[in-house]
C-alpha positions as CSV (number, residue, x, y, z in Angstrom):
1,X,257.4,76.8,23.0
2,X,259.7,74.2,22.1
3,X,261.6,76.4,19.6
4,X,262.0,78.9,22.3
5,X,263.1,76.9,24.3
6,X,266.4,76.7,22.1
7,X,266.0,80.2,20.1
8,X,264.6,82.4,23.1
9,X,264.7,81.0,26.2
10,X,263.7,84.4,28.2
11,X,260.5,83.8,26.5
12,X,260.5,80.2,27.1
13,X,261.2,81.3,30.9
14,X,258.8,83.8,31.3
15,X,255.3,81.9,29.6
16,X,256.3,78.9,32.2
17,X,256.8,80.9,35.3
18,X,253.3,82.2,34.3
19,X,252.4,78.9,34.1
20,X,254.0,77.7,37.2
21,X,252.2,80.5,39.4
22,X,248.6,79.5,37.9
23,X,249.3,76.0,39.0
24,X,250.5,77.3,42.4
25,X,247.8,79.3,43.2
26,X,245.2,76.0,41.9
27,X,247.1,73.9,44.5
28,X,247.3,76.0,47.1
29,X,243.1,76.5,46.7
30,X,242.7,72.5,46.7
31,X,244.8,71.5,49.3
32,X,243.3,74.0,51.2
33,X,240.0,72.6,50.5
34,X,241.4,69.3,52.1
35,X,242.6,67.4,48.9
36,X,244.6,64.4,48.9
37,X,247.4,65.8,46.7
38,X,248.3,67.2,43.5
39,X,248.1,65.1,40.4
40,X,249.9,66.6,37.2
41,X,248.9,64.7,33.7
42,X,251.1,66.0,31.0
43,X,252.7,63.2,28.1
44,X,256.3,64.2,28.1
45,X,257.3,61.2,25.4
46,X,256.4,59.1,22.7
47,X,257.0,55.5,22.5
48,X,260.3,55.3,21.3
49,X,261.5,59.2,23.7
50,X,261.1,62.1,25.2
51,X,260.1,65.0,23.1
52,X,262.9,67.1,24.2
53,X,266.1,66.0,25.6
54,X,266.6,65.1,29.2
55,X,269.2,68.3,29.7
56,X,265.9,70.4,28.6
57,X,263.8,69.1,30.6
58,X,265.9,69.3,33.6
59,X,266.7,73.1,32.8
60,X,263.1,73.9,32.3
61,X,260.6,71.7,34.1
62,X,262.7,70.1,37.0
63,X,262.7,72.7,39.0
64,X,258.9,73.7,38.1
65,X,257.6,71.1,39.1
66,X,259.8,70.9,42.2
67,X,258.0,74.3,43.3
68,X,254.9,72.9,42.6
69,X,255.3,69.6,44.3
70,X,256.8,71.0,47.3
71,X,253.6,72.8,48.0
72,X,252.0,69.0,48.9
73,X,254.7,67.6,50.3
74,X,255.0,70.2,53.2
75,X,251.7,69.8,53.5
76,X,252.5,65.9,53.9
77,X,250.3,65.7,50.8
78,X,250.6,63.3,48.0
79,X,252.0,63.8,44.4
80,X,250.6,61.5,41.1
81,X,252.3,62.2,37.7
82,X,250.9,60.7,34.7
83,X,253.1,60.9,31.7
84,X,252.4,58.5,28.5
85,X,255.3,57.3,26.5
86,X,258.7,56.8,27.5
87,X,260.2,59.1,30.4
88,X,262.8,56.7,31.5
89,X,265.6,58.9,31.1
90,X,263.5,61.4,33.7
91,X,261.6,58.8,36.3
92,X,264.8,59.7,38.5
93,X,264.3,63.0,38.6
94,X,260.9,62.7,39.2
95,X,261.4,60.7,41.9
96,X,263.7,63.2,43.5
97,X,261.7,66.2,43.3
98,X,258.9,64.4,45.3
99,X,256.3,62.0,43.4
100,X,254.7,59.3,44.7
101,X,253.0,57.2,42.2
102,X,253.9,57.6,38.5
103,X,251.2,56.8,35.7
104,X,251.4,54.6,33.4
105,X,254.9,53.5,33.1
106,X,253.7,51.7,29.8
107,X,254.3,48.6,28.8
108,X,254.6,49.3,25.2
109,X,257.6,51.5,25.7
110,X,258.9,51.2,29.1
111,X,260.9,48.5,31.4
112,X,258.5,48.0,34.2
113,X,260.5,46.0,36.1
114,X,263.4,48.4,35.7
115,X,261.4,50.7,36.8
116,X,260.0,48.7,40.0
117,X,263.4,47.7,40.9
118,X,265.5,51.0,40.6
119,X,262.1,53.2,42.5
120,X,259.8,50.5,43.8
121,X,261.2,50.9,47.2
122,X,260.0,55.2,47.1
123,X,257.0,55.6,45.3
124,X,253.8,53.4,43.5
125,X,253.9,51.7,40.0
126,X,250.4,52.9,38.8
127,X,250.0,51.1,35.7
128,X,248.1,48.3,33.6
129,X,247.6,46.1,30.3
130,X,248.8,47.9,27.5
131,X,245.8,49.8,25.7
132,X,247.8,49.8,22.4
133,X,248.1,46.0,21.8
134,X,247.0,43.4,24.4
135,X,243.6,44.8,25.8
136,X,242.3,45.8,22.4
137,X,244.0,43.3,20.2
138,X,244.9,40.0,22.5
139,X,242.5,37.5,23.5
140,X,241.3,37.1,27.2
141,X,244.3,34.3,27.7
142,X,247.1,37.1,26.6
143,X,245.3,39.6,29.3
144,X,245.3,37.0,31.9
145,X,248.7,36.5,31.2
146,X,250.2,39.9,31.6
147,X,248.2,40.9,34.6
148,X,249.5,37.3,36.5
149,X,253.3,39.2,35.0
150,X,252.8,42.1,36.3
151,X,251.5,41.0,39.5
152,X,254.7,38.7,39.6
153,X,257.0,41.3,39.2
154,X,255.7,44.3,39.9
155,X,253.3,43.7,43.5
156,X,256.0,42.5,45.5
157,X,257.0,44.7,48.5
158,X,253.9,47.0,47.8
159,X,253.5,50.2,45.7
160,X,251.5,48.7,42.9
161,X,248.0,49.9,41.6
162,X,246.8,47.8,38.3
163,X,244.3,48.2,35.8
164,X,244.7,49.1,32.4
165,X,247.5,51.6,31.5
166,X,245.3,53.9,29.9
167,X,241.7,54.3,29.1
168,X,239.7,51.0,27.7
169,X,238.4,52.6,24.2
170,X,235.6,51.7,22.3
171,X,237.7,48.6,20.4
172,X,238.6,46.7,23.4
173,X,236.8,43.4,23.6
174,X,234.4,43.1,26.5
175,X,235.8,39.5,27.1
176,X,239.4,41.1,27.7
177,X,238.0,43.8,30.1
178,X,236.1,41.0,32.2
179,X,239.9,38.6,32.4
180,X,241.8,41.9,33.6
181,X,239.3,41.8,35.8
182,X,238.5,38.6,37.1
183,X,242.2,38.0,37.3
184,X,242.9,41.5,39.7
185,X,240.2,40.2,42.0
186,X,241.6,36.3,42.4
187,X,245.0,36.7,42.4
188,X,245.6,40.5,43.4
189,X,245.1,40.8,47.1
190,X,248.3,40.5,49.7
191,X,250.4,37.8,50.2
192,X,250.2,37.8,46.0
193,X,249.5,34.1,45.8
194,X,249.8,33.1,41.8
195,X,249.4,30.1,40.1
196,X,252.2,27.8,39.1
């Protein structure tokens, strides 16, 4: 796919609006059924970019996914995108078609405050300890840490959900699970009252 999406885009064009009209069809069944909202999970980056370039992606899957999230929206439905690695160049366009929380914005590859201060105001920062280096290899003190950070910079003015920004695997100290957590419960209820 990604070669056709340079060599033959007809194809390209054709196995994605097949695509598209699967995914229509699925929301159209849920929402019926009295779902919340669509949530779309699909890693568009690494750590260090996207895996195609931003001009792709807008000529491809912008307007895709615009189709698909307008089914929600019209139904005053909500939209979730998770994408690991980093989709900065893309979070505005995201925004624009219609999400409303974005997942995980991570930490290892992404400016989270950016991102709260340019979109913080339209949709919720869903997002956590970074599963690549803190949770599994910090100790509980570094965990505390960047949750109070995050809950600094991130909570204010709402649209914040913490945790971890991926799935806690096997490796991650129990201790470090129990500070995200301890820490979330004291300090991460409104007004955000942190220590000094």
């Amino acid at each position: 796919l990604m070669k056709d999406l340079h060599t033959d885009p007809e194809m390209a064009e054709t196995m994605l609006d097949k695509l598209l009209a699967y995914n229509c069809e699925l929301a159209d069944r849920l929402l019926d059924m009295g779902c919340d909202g669509v949530s779309v999970s699909e890693d568009w980056g690494n750590n260090y970019s996207l895996f195609i370039s931003p001009a792709l992606w807008r000529k491809y899957f912008k307007p895709r996914y615009g189709k698909l999230f307008e089914r929600a929206k019209r139904r005053g439905r909500l939209v979730h995108f998770h994408s690991d690695g980093n989709i900065t160049p893309i979070v505005g366009d995201l925004v624009e078609i219609g999400i409303d929380s974005l997942n995980p914005v991570q930490p290892e590859c992404m400016d989270q405050i950016e991102v709260k201060q340019k979109y913080g105001d339209k949709i919720t920062i869903d997002t956590g300890v970074s599963n690549q280096k803190t949770l599994p290899f910090g100790i509980p003190e570094d965990v505390r840490n960047e949750t109070l950070n995050a809950l600094r910079y991130l909570a204010p003015g709402g649209g914040f959900v913490y945790g971890t920004s991926h799935y806690a695997l096997y490796d991650v100290p129990i201790e470090n699970v129990i500070a995200l957590y301890e820490t979330c419960r004291k300090y991460g209820k409104y007004p955000i009252r942190l220590p000094e």
